[in-house]
PQR file of N, CA, C, O and H, with PARSE charges and radii, in Angstrom:
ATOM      1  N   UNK A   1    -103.671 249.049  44.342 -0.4000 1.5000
ATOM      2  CA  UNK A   1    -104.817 249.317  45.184 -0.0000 2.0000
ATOM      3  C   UNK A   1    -104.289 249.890  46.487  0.5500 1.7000
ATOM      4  O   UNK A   1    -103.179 249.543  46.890 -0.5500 1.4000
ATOM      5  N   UNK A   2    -104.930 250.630  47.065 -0.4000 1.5000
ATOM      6  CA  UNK A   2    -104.226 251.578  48.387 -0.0000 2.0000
ATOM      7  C   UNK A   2    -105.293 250.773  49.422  0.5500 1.7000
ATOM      8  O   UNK A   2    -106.387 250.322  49.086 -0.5500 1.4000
ATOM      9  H   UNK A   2    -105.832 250.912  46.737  0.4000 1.0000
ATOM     10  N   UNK A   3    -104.710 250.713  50.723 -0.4000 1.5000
ATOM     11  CA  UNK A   3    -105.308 250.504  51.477 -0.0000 2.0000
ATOM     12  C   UNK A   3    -106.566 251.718  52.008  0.5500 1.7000
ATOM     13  O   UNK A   3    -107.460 251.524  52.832 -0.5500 1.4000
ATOM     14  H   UNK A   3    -103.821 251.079  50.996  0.4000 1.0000
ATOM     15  N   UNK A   4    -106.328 252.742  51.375 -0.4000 1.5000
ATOM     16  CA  UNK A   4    -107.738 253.637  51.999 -0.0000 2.0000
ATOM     17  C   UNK A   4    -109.169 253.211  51.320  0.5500 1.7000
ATOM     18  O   UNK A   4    -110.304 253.291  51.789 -0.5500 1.4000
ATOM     19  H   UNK A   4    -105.602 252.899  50.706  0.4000 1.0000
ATOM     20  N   UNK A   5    -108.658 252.672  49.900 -0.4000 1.5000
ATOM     21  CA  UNK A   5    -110.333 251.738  49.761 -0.0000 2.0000
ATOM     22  C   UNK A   5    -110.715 250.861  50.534  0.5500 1.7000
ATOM     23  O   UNK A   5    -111.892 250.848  50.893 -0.5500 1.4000
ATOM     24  H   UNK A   5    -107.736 252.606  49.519  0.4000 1.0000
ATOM     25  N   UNK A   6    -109.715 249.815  51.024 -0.4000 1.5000
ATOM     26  CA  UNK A   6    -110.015 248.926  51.741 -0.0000 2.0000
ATOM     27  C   UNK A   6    -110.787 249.638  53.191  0.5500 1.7000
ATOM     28  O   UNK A   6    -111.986 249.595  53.465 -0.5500 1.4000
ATOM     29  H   UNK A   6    -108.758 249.825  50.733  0.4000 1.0000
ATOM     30  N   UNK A   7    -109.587 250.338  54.048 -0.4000 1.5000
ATOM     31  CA  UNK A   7    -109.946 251.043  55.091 -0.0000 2.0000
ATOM     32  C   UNK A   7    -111.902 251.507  55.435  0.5500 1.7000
ATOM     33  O   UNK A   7    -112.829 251.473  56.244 -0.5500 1.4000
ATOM     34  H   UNK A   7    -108.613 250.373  53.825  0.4000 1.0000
ATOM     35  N   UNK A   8    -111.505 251.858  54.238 -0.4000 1.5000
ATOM     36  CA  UNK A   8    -113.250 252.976  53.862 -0.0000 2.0000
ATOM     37  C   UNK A   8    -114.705 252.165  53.462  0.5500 1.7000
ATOM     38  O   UNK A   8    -115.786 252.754  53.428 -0.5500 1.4000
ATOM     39  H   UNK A   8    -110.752 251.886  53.581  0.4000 1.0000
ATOM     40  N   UNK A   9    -114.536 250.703  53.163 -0.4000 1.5000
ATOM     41  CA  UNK A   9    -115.264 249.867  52.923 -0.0000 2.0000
ATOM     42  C   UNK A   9    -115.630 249.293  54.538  0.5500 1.7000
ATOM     43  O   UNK A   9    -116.692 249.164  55.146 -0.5500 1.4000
ATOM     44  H   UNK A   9    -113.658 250.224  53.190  0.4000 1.0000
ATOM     45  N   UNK A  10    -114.234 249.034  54.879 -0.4000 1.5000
ATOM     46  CA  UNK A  10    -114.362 248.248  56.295 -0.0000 2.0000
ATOM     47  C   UNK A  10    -115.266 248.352  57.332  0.5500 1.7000
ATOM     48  O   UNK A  10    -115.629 247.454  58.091 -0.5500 1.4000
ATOM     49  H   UNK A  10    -113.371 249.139  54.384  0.4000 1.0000
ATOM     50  N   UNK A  11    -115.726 249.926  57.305 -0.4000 1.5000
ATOM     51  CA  UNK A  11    -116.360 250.413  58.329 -0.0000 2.0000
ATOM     52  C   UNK A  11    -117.871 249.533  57.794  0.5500 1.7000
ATOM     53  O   UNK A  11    -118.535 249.037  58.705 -0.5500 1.4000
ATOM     54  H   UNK A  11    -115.431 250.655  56.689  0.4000 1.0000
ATOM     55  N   UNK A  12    -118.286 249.390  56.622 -0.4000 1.5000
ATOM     56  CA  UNK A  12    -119.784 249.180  56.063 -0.0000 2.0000
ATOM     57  C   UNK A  12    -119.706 247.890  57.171  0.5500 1.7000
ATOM     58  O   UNK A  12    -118.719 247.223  57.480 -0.5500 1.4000
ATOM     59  H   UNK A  12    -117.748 249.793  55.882  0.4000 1.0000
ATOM     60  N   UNK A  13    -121.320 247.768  57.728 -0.4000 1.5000
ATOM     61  CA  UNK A  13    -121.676 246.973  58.751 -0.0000 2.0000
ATOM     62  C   UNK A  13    -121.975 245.573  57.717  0.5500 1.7000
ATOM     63  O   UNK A  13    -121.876 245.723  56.499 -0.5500 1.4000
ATOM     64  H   UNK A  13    -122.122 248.310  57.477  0.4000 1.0000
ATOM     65  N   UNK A  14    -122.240 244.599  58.137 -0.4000 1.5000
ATOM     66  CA  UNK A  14    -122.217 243.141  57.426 -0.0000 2.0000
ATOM     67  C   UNK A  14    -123.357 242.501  57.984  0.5500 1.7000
ATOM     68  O   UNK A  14    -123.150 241.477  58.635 -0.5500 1.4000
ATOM     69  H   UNK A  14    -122.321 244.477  59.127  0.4000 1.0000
ATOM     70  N   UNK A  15    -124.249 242.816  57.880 -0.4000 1.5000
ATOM     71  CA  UNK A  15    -125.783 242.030  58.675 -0.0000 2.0000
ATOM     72  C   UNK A  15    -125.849 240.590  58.402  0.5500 1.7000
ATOM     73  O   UNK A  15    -126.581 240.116  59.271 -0.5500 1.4000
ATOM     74  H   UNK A  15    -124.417 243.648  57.351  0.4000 1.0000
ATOM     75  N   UNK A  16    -125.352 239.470  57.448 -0.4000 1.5000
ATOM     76  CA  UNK A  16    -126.039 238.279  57.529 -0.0000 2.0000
ATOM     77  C   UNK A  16    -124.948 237.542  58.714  0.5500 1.7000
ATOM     78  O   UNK A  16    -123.753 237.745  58.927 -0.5500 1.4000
ATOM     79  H   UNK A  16    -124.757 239.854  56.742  0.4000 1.0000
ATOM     80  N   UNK A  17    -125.917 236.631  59.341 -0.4000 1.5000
ATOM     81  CA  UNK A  17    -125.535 236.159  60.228 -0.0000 2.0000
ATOM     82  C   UNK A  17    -124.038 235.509  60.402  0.5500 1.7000
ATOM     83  O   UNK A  17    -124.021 234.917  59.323 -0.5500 1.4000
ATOM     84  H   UNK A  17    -126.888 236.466  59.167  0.4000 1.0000
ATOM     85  N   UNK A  18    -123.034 235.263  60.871 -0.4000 1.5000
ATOM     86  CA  UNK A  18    -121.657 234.939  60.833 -0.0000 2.0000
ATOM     87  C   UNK A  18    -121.896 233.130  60.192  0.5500 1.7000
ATOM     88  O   UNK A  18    -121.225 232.841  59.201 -0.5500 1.4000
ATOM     89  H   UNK A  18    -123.047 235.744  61.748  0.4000 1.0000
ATOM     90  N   UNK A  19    -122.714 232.161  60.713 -0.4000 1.5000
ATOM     91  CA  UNK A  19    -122.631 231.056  60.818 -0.0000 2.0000
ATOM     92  C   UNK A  19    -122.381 230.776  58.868  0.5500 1.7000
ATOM     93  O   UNK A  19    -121.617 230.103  58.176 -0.5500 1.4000
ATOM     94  H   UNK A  19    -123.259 232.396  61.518  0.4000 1.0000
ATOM     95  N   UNK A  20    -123.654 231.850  58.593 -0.4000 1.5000
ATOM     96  CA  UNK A  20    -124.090 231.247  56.953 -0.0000 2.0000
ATOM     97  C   UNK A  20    -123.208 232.075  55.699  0.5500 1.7000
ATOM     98  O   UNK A  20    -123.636 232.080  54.545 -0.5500 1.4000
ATOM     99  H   UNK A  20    -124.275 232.397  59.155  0.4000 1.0000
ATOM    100  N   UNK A  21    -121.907 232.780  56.098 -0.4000 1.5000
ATOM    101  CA  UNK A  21    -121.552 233.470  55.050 -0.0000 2.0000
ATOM    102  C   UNK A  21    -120.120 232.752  54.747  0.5500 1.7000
ATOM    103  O   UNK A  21    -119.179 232.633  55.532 -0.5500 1.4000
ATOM    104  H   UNK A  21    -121.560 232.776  57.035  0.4000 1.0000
ATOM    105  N   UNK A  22    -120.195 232.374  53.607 -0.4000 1.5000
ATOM    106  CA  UNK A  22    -118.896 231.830  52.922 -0.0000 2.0000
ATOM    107  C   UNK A  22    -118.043 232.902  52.382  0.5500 1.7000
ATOM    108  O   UNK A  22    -117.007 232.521  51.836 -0.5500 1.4000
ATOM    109  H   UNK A  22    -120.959 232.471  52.969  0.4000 1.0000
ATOM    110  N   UNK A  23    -118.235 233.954  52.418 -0.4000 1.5000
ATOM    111  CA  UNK A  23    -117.038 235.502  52.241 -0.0000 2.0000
ATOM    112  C   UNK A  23    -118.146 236.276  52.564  0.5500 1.7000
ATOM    113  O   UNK A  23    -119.372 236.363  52.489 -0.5500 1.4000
ATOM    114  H   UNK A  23    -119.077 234.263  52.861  0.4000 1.0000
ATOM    115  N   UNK A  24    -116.381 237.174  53.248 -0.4000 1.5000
ATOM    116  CA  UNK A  24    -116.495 238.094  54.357 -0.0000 2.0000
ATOM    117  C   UNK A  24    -116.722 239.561  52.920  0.5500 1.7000
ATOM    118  O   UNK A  24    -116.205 239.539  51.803 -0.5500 1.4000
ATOM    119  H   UNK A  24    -115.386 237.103  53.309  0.4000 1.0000
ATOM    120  N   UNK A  25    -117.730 240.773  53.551 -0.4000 1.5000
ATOM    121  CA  UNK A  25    -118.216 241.605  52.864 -0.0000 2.0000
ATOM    122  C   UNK A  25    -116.938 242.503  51.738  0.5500 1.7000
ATOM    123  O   UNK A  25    -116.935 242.910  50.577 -0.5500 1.4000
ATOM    124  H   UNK A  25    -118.150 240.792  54.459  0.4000 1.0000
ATOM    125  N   UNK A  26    -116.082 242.487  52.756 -0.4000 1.5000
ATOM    126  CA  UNK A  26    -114.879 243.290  52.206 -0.0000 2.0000
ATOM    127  C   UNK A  26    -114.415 242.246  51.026  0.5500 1.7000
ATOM    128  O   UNK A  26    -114.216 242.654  49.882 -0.5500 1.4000
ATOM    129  H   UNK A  26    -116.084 242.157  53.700  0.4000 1.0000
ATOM    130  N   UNK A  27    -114.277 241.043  51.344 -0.4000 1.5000
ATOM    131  CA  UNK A  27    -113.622 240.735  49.943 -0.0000 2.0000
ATOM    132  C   UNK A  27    -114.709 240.482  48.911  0.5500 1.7000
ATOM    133  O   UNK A  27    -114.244 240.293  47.787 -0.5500 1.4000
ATOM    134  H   UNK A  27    -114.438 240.711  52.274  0.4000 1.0000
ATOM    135  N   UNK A  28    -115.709 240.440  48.973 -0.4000 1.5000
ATOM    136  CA  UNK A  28    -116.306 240.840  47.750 -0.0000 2.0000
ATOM    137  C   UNK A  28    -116.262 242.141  47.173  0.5500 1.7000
ATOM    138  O   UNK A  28    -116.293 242.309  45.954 -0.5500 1.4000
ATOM    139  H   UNK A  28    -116.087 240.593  49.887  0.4000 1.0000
ATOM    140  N   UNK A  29    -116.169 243.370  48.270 -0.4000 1.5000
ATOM    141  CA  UNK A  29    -116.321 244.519  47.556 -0.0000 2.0000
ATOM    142  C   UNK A  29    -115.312 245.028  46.861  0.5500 1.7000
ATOM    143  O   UNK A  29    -115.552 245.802  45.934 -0.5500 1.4000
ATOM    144  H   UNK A  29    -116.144 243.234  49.260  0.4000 1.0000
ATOM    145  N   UNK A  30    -113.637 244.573  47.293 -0.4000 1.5000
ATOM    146  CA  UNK A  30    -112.797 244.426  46.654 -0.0000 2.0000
ATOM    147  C   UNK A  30    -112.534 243.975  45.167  0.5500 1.7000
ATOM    148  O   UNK A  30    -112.066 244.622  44.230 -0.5500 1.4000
ATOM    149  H   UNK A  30    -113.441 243.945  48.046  0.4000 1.0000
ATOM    150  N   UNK A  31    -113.031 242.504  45.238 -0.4000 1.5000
ATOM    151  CA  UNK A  31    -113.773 241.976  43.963 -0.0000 2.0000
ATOM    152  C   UNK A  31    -114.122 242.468  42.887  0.5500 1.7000
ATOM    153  O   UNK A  31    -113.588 242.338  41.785 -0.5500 1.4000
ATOM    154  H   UNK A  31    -113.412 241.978  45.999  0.4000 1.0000
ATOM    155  N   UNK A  32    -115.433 243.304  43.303 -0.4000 1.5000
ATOM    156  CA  UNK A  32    -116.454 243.380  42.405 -0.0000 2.0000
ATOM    157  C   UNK A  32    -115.819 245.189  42.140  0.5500 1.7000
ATOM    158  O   UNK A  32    -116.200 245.645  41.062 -0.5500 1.4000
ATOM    159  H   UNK A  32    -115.867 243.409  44.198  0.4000 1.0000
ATOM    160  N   UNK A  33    -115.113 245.977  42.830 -0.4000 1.5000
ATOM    161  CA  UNK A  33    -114.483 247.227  42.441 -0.0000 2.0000
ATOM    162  C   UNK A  33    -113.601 247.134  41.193  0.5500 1.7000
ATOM    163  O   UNK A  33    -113.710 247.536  40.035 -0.5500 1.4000
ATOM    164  H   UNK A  33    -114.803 245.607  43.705  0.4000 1.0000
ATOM    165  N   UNK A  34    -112.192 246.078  42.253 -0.4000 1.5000
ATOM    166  CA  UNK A  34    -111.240 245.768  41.038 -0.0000 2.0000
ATOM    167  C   UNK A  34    -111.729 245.027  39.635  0.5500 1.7000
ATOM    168  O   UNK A  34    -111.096 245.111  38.583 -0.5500 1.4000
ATOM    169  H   UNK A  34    -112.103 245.752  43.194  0.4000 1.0000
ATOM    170  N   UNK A  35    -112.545 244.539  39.745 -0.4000 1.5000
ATOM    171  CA  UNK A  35    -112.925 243.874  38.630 -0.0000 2.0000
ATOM    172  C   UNK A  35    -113.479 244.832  37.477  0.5500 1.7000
ATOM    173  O   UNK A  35    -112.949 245.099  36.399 -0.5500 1.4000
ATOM    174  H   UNK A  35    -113.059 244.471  40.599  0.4000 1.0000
ATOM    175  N   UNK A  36    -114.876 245.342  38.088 -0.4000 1.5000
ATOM    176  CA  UNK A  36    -115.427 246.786  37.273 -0.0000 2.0000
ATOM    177  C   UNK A  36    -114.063 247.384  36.970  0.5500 1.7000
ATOM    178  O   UNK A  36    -113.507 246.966  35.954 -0.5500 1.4000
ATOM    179  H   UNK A  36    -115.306 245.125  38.964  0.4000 1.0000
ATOM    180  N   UNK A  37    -113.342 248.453  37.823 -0.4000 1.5000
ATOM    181  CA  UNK A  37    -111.981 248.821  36.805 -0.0000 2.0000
ATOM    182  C   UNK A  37    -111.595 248.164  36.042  0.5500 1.7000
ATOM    183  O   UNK A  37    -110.742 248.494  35.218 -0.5500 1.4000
ATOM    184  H   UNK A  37    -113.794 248.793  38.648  0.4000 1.0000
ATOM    185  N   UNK A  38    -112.155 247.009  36.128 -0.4000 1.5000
ATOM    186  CA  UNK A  38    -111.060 246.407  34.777 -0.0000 2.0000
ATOM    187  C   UNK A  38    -111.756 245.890  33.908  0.5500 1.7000
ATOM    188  O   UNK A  38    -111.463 244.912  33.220 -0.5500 1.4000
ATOM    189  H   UNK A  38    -112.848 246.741  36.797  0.4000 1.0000
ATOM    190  N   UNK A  39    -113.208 246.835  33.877 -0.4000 1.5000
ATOM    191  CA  UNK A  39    -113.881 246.396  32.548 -0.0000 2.0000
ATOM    192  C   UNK A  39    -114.723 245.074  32.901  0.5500 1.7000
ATOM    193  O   UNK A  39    -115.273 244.586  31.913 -0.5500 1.4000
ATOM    194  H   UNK A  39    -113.445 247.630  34.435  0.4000 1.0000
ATOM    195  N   UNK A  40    -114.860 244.635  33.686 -0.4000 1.5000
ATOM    196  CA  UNK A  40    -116.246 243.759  33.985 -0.0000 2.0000
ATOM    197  C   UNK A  40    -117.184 243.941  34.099  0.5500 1.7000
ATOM    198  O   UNK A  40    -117.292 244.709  35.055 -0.5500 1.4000
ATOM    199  H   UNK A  40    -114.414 245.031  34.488  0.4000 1.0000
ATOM    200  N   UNK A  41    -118.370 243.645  33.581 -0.4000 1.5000
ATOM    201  CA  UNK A  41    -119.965 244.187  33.045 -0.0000 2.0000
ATOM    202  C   UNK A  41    -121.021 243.496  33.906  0.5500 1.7000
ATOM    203  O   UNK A  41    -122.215 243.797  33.912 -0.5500 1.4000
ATOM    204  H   UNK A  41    -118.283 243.021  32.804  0.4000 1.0000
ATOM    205  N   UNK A  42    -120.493 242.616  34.570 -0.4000 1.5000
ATOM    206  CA  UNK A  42    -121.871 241.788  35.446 -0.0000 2.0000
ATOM    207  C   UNK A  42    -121.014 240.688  36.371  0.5500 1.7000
ATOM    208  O   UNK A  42    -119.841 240.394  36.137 -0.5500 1.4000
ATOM    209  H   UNK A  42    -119.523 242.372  34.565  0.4000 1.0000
ATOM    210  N   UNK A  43    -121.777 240.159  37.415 -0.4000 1.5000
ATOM    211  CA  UNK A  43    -121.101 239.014  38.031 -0.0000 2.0000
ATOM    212  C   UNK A  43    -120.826 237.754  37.430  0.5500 1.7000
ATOM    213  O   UNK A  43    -120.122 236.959  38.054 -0.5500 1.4000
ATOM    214  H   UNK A  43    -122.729 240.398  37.605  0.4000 1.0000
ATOM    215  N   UNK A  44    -121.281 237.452  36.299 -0.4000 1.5000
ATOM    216  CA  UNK A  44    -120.516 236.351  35.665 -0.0000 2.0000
ATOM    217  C   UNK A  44    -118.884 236.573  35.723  0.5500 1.7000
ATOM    218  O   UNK A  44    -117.987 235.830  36.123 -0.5500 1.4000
ATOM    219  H   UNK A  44    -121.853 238.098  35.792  0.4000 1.0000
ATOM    220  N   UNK A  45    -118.864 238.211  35.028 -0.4000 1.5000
ATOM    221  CA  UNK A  45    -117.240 238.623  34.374 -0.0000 2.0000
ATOM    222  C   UNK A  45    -116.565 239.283  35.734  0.5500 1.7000
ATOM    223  O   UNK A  45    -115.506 239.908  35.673 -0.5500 1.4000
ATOM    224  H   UNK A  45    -119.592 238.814  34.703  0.4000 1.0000
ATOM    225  N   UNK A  46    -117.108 239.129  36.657 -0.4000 1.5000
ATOM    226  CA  UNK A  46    -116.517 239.844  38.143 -0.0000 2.0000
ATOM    227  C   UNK A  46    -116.024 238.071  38.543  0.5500 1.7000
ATOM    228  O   UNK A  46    -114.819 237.822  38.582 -0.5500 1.4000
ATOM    229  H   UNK A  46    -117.969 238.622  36.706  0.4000 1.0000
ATOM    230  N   UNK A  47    -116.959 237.040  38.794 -0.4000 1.5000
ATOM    231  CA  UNK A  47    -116.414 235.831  39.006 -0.0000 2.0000
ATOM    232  C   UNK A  47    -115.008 235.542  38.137  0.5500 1.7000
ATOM    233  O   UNK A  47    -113.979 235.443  38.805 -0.5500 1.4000
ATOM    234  H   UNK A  47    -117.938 237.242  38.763  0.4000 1.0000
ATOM    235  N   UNK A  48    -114.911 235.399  36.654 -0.4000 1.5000
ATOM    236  CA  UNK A  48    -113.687 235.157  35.771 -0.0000 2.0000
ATOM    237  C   UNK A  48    -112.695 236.233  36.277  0.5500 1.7000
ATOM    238  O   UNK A  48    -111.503 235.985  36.455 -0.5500 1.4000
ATOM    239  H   UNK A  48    -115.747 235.480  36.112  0.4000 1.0000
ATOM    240  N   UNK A  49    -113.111 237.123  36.439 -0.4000 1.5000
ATOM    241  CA  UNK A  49    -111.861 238.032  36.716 -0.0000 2.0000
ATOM    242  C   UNK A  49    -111.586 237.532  37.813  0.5500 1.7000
ATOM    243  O   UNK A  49    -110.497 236.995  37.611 -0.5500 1.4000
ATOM    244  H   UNK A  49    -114.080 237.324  36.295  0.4000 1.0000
ATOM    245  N   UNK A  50    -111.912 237.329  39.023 -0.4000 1.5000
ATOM    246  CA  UNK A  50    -111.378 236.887  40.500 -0.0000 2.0000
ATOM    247  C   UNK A  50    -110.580 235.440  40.398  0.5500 1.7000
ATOM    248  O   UNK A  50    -109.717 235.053  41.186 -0.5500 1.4000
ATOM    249  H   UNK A  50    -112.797 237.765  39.187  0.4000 1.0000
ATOM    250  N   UNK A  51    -111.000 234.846  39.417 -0.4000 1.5000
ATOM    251  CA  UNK A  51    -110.431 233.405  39.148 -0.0000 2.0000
ATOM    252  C   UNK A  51    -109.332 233.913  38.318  0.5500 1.7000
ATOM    253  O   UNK A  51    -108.275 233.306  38.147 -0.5500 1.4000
ATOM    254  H   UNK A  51    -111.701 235.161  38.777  0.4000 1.0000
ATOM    255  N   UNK A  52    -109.570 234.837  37.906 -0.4000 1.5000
ATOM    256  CA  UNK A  52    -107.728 235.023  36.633 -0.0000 2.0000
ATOM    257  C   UNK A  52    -107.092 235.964  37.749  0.5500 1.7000
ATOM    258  O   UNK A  52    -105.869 235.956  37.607 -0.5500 1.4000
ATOM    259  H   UNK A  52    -110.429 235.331  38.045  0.4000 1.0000
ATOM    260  N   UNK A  53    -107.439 236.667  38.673 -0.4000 1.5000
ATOM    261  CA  UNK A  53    -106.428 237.299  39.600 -0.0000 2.0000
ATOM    262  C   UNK A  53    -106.325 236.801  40.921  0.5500 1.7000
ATOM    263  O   UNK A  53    -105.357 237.172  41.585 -0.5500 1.4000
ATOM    264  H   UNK A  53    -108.432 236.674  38.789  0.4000 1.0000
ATOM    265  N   UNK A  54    -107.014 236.155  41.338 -0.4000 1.5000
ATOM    266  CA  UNK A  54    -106.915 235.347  42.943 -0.0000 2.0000
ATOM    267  C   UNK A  54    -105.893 235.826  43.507  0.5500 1.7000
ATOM    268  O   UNK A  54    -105.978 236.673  44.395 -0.5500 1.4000
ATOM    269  H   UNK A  54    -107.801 235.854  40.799  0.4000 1.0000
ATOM    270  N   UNK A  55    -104.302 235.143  42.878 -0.4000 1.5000
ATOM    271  CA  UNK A  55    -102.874 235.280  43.741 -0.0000 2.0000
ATOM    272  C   UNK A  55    -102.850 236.967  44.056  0.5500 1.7000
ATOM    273  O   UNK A  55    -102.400 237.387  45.123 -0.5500 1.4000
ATOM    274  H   UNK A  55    -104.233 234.454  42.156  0.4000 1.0000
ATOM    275  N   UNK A  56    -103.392 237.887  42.992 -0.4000 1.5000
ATOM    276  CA  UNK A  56    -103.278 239.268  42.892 -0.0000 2.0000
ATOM    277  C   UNK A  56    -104.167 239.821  43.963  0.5500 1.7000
ATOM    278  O   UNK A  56    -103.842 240.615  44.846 -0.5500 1.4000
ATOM    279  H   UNK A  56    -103.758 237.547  42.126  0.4000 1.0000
ATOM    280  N   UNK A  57    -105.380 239.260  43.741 -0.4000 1.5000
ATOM    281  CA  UNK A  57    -106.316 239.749  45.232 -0.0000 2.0000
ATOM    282  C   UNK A  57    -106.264 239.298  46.370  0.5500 1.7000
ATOM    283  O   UNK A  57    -106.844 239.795  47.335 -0.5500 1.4000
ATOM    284  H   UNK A  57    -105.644 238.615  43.024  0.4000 1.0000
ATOM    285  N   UNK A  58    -105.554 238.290  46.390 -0.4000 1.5000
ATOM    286  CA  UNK A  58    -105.114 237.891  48.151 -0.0000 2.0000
ATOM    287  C   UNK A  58    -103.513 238.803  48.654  0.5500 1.7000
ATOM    288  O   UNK A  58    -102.873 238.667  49.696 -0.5500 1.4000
ATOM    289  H   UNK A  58    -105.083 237.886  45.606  0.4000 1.0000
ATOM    290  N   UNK A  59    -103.276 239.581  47.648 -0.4000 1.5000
ATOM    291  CA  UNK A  59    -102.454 240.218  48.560 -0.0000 2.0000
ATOM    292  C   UNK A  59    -103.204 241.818  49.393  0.5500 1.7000
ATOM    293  O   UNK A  59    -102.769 242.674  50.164 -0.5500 1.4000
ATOM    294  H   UNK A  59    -103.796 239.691  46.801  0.4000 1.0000
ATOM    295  N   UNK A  60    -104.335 241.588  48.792 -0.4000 1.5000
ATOM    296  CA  UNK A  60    -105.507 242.757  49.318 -0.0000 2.0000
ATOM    297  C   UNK A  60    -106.340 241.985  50.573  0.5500 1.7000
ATOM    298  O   UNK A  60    -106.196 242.411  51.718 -0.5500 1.4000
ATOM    299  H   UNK A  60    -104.688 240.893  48.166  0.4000 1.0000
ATOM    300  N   UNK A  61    -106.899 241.248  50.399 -0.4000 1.5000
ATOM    301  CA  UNK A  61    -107.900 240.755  51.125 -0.0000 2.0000
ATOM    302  C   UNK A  61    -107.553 238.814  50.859  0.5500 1.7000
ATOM    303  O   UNK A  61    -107.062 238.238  49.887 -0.5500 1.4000
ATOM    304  H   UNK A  61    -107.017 240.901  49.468  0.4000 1.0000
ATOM    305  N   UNK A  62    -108.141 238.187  52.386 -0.4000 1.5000
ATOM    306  CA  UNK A  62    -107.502 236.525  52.102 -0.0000 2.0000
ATOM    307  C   UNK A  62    -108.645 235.891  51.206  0.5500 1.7000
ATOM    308  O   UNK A  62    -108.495 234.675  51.327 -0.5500 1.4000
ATOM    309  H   UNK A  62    -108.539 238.655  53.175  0.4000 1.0000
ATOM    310  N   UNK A  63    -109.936 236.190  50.192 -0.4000 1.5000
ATOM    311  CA  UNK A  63    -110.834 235.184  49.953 -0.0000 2.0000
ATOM    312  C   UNK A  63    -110.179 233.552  50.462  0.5500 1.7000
ATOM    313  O   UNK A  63    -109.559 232.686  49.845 -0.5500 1.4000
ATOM    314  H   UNK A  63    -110.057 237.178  50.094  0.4000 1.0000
ATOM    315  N   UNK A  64    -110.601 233.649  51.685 -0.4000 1.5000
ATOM    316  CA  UNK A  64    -110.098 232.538  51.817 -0.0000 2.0000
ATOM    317  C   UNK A  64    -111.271 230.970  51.780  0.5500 1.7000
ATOM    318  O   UNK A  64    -111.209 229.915  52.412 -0.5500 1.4000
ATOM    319  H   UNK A  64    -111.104 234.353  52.186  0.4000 1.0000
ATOM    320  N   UNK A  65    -112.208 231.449  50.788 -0.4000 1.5000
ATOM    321  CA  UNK A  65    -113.075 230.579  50.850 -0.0000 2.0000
ATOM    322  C   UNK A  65    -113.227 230.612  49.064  0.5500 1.7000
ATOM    323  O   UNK A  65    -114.147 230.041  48.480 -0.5500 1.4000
ATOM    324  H   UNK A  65    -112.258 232.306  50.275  0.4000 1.0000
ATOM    325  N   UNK A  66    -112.124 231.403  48.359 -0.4000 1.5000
ATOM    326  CA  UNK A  66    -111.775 231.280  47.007 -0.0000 2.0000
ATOM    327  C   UNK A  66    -112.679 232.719  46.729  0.5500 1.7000
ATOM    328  O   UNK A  66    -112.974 233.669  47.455 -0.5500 1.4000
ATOM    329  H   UNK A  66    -111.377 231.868  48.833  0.4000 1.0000
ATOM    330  N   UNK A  67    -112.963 232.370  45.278 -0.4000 1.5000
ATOM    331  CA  UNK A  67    -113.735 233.353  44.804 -0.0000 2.0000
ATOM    332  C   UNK A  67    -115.441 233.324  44.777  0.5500 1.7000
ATOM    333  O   UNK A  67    -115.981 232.450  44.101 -0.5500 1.4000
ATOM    334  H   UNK A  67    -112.724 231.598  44.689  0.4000 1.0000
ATOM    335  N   UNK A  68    -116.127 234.134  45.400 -0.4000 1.5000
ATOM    336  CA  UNK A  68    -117.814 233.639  45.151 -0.0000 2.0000
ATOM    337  C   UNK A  68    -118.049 233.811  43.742  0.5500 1.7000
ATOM    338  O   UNK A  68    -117.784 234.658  42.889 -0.5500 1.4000
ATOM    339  H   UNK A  68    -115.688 234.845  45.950  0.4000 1.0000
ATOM    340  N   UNK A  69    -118.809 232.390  43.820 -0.4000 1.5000
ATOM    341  CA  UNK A  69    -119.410 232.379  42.345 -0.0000 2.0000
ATOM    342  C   UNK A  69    -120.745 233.337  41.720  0.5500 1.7000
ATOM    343  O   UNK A  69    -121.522 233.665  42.617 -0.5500 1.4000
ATOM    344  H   UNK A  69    -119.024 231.701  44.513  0.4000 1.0000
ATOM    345  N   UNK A  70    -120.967 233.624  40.911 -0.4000 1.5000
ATOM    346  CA  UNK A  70    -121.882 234.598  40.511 -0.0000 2.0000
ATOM    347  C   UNK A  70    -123.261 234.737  41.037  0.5500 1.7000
ATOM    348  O   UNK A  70    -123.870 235.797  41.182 -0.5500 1.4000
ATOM    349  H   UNK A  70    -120.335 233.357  40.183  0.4000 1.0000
ATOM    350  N   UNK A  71    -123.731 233.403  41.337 -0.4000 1.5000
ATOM    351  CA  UNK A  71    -124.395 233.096  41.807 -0.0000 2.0000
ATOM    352  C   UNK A  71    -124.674 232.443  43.391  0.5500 1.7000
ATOM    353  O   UNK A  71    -125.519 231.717  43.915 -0.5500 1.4000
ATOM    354  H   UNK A  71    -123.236 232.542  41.219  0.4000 1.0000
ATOM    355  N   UNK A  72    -123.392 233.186  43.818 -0.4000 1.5000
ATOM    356  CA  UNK A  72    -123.450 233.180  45.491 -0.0000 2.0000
ATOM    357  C   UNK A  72    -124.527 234.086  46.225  0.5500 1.7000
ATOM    358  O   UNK A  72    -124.899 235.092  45.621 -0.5500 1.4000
ATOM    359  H   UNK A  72    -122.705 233.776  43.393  0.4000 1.0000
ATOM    360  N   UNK A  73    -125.073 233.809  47.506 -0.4000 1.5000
ATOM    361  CA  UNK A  73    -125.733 234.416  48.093 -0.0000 2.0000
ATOM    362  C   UNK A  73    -125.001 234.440  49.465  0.5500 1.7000
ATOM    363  O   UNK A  73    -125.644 233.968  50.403 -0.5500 1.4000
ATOM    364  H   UNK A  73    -124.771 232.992  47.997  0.4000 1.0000
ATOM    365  N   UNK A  74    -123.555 234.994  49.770 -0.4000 1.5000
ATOM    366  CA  UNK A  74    -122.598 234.642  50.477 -0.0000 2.0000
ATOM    367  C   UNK A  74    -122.726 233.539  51.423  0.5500 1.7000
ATOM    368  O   UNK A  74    -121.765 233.205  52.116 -0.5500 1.4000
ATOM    369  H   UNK A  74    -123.032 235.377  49.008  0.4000 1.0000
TER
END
């Protein structure tokens, strides 16, 4: 992964309030990119994939609140 995806996401503004979001916009979009490349069809299979690559996606971005579950509303 190159940092110019990251870079190019970064700029997208993040409207929900700071207090109520358990992940930050970028590492979901990271997420849910790398995951689709790799053949994931919906957020169930975007969640399993983030749980089988975690160590791999924290060298991109820290989810440091783990992976959102499919059914997160951040």
């Amino acid at each position: 992964m190159t940092a110019c995806l990251i870079e190019h996401f970064s700029r997208l503004e993040d409207p929900p309030i700071d207090r109520n979001k358990c992940h930050e916009l970028i590492d979901i979009i990271v997420l849910a990119v790398s995951a689709m490349a790799s053949g994931a069809d919906g957020w169930e299979a975007i969640e399993d994939f983030g749980k089988t690559k975690l160590a791999w996606l924290r060298q991109y971005v820290p989810l440091k609140n783990g992976v959102p579950s499919h059914a997160c509303h951040r």
